[in-house]
C-alpha beads as a LAMMPS data file, in Angstrom:
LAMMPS data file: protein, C-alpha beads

182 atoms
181 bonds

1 atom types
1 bond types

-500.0 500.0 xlo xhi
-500.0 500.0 ylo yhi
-500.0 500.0 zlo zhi

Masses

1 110.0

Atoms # bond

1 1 1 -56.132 -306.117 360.357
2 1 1 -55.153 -309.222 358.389
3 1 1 -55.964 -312.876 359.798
4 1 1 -53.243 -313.695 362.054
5 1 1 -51.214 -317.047 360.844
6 1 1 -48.041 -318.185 363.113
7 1 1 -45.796 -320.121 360.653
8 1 1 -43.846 -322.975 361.918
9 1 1 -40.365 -323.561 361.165
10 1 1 -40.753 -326.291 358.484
11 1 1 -42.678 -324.027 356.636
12 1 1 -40.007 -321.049 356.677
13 1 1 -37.449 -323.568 355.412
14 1 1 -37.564 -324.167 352.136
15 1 1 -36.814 -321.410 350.047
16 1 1 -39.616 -321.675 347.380
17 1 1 -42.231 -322.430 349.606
18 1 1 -41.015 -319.652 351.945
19 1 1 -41.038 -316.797 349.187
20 1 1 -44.702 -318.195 348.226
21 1 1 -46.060 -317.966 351.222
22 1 1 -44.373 -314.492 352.378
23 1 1 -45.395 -312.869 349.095
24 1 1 -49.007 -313.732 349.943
25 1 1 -48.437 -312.319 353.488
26 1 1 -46.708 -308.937 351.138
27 1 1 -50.243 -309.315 349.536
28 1 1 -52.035 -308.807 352.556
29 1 1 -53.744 -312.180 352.716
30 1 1 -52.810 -312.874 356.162
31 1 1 -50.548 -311.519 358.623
32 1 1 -47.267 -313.909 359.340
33 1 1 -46.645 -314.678 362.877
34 1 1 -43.079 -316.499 364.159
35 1 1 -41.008 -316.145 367.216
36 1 1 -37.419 -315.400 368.261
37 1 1 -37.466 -318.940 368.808
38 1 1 -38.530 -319.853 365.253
39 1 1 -36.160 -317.569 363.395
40 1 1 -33.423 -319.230 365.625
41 1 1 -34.237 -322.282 364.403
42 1 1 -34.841 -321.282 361.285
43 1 1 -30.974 -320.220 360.809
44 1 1 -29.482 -323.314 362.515
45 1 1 -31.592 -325.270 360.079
46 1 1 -30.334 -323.602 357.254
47 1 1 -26.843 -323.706 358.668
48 1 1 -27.116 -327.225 359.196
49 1 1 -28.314 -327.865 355.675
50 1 1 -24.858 -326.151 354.484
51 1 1 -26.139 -322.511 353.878
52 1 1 -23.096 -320.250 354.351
53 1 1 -23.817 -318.638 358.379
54 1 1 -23.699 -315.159 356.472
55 1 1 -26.276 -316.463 353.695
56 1 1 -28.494 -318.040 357.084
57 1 1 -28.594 -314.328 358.492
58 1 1 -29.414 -312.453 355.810
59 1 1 -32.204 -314.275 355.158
60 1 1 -34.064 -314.491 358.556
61 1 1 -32.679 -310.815 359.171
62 1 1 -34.363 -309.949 355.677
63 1 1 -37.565 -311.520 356.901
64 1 1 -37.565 -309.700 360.119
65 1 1 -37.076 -306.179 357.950
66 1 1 -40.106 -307.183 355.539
67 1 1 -42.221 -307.681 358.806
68 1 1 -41.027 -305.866 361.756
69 1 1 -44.873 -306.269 363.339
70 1 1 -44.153 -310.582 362.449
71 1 1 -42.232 -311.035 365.852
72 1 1 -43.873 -312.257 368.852
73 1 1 -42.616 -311.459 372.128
74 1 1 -43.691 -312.178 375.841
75 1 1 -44.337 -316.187 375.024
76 1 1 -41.641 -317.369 376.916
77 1 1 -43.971 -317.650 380.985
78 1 1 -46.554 -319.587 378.514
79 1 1 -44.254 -322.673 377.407
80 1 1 -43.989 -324.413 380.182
81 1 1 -48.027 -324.472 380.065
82 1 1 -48.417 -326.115 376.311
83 1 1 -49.791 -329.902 376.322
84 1 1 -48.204 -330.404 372.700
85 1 1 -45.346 -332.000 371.409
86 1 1 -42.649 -330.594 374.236
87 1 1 -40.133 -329.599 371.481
88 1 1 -42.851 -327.575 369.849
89 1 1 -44.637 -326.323 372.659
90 1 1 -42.701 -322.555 372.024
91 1 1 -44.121 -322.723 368.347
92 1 1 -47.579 -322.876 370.398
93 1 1 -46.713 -320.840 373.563
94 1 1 -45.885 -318.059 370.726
95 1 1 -49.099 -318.289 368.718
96 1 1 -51.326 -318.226 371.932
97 1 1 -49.354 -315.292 373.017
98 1 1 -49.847 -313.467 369.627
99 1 1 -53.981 -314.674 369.575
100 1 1 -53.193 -316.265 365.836
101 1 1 -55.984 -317.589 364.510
102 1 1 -54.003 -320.853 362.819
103 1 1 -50.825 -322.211 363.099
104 1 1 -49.544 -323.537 359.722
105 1 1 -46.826 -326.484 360.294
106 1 1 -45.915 -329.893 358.762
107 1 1 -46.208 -330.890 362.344
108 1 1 -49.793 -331.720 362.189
109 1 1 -49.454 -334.437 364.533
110 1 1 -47.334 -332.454 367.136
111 1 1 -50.633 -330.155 367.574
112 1 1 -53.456 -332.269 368.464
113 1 1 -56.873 -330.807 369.201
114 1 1 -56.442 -331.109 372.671
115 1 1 -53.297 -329.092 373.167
116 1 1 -54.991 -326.255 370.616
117 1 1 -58.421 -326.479 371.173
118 1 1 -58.783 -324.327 374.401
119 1 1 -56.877 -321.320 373.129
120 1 1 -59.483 -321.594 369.668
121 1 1 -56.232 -322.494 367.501
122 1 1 -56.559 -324.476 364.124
123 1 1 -53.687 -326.079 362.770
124 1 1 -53.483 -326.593 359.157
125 1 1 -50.914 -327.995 356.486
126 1 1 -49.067 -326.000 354.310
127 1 1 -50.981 -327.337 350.785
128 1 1 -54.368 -326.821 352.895
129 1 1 -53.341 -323.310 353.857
130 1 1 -52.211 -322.622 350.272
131 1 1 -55.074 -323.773 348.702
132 1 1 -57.356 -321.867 351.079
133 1 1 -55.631 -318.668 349.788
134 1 1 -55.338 -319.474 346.036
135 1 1 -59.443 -320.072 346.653
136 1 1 -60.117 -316.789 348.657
137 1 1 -57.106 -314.774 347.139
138 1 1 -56.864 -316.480 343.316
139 1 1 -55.951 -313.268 341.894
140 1 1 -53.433 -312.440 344.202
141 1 1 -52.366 -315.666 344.455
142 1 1 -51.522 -316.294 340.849
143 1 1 -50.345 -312.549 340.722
144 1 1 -47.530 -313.442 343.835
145 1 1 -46.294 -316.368 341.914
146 1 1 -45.953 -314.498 338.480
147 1 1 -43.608 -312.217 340.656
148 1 1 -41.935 -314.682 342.423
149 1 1 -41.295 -316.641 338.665
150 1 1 -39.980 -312.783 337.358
151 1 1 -38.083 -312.229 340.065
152 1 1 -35.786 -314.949 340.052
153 1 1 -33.176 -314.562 336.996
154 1 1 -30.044 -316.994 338.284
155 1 1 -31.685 -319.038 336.662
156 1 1 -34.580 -317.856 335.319
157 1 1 -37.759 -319.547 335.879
158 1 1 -41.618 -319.837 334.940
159 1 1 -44.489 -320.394 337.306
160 1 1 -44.385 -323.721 336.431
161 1 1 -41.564 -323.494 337.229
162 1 1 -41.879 -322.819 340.998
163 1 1 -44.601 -324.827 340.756
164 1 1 -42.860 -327.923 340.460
165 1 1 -40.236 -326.378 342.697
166 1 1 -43.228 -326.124 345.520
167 1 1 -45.074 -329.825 344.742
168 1 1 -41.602 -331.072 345.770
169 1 1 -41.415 -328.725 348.835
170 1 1 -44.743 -330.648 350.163
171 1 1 -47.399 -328.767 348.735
172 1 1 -48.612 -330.856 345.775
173 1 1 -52.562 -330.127 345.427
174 1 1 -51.828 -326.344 345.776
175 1 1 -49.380 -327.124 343.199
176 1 1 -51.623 -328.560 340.900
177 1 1 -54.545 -326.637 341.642
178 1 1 -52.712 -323.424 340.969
179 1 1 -52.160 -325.205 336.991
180 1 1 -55.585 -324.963 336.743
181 1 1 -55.966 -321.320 337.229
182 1 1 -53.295 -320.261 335.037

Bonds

1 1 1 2
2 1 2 3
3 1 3 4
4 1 4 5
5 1 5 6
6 1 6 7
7 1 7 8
8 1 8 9
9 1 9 10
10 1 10 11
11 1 11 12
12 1 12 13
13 1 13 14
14 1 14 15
15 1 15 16
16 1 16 17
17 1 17 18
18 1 18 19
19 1 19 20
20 1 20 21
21 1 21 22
22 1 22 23
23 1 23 24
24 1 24 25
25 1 25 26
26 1 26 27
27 1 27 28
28 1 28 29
29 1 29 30
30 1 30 31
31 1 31 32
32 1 32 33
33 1 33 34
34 1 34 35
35 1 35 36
36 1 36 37
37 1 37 38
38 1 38 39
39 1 39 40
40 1 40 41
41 1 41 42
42 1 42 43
43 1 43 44
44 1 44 45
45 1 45 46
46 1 46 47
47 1 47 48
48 1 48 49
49 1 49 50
50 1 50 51
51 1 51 52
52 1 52 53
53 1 53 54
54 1 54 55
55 1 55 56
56 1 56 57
57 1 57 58
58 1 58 59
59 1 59 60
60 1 60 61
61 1 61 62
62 1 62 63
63 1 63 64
64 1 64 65
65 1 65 66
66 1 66 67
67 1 67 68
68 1 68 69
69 1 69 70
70 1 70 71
71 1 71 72
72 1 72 73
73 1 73 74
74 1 74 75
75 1 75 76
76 1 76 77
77 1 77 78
78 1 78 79
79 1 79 80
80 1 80 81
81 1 81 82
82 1 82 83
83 1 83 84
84 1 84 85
85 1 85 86
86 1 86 87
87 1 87 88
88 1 88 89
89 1 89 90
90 1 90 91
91 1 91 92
92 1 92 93
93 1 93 94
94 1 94 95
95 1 95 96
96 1 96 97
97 1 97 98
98 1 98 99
99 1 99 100
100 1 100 101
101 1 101 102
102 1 102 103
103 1 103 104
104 1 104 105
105 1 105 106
106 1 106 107
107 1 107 108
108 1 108 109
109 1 109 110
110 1 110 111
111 1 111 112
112 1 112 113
113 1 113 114
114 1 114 115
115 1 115 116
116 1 116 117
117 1 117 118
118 1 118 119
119 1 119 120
120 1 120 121
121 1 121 122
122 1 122 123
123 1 123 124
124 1 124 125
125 1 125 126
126 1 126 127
127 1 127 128
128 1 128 129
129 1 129 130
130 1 130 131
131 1 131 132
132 1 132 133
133 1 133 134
134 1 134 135
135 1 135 136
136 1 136 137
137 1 137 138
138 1 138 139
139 1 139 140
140 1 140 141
141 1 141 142
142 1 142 143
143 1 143 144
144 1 144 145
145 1 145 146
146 1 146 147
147 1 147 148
148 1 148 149
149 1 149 150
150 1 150 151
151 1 151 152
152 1 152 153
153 1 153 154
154 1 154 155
155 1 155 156
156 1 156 157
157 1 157 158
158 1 158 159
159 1 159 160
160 1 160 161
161 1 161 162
162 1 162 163
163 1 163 164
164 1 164 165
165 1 165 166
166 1 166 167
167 1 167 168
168 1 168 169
169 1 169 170
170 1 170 171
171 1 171 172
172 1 172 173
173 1 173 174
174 1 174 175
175 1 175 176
176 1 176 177
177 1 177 178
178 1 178 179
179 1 179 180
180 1 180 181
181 1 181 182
């Protein structure tokens, strides 16, 4: 079975980043975690960032169909439990439930080693994550960004592309590291 990640909010977000990082989890590079919890965050995000409500759900409900084994359930008695950041103590509650190896979040700093440590959680940036695939994955790495550049016609794009695209999104050195491969 693939290394289990639980993926934060902020990282299902933006759109670019998102597709990267799900078509490396399509790849079998890692298997993507998230909660009810996160998707419904997820969509109020999005609405609140003016995506249309139907736009929102299709989106996290075409997520949910690429990975019906993605969903945790049963986190909820754990919550109350988490010593993190209380507004992200379900994001935790949900990976302990699921045994995920790492969390990936922007949040570093709302997971400190004490609140992960006992349940043998790492916690790891977006751009580190990234960069630890492109460097045990490069060919499928590379190969899920050539798709994700062909795939996207309105308007059409390059990897470099969604490359710039994802050093905005907060993921610079994988960004630039990925230049250096191609």
């Amino acid at each position: 079975m693939a290394f289990p990640v639980l993926l934060d909010t902020n990282v299902l977000f933006g759109a670019y980043l998102c597709d990267t990082v799900l078509r490396l989890a399509e790849a079998g590079t890692f298997r993507p975690l998230w909660s009810a919890d996160i998707l419904t965050e997820l969509e109020r995000n999005l609405l609140l960032r003016g995506i249309g409500d139907e736009r929102a759900a299709r989106r996290v409900a075409h997520m949910a169909d690429a990975f019906p084994d993605a969903l945790v359930e049963g986190y909820e008695p754990l919550i109350g439990s988490m010593t993190c950041d209380p507004k992200d103590r379900h994001v935790l509650a949900a990976a302990v439930r699921a045994n995920a190896e790492l969390l990936v979040t922007f949040n570093l700093a709302d997971f400190p080693r004490e609140a992960t440590g006992p349940y043998d959680l790492s916690v790891s940036h977006p751009d580190d994550f990234l960069l630890d695939q492109l460097d045990l994955y490069p060919g499928a790495t590379v190969r899920a960004l050539r798709d994700q550049a062909e795939a996207y016609s309105q308007p059409h794009m390059t990897v470099t592309d969604i490359l710039i695209r994802l050093s905005r999104s907060g993921v610079p050195q994988f960004a630039s590291e990925v230049r250096r491969h191609l």
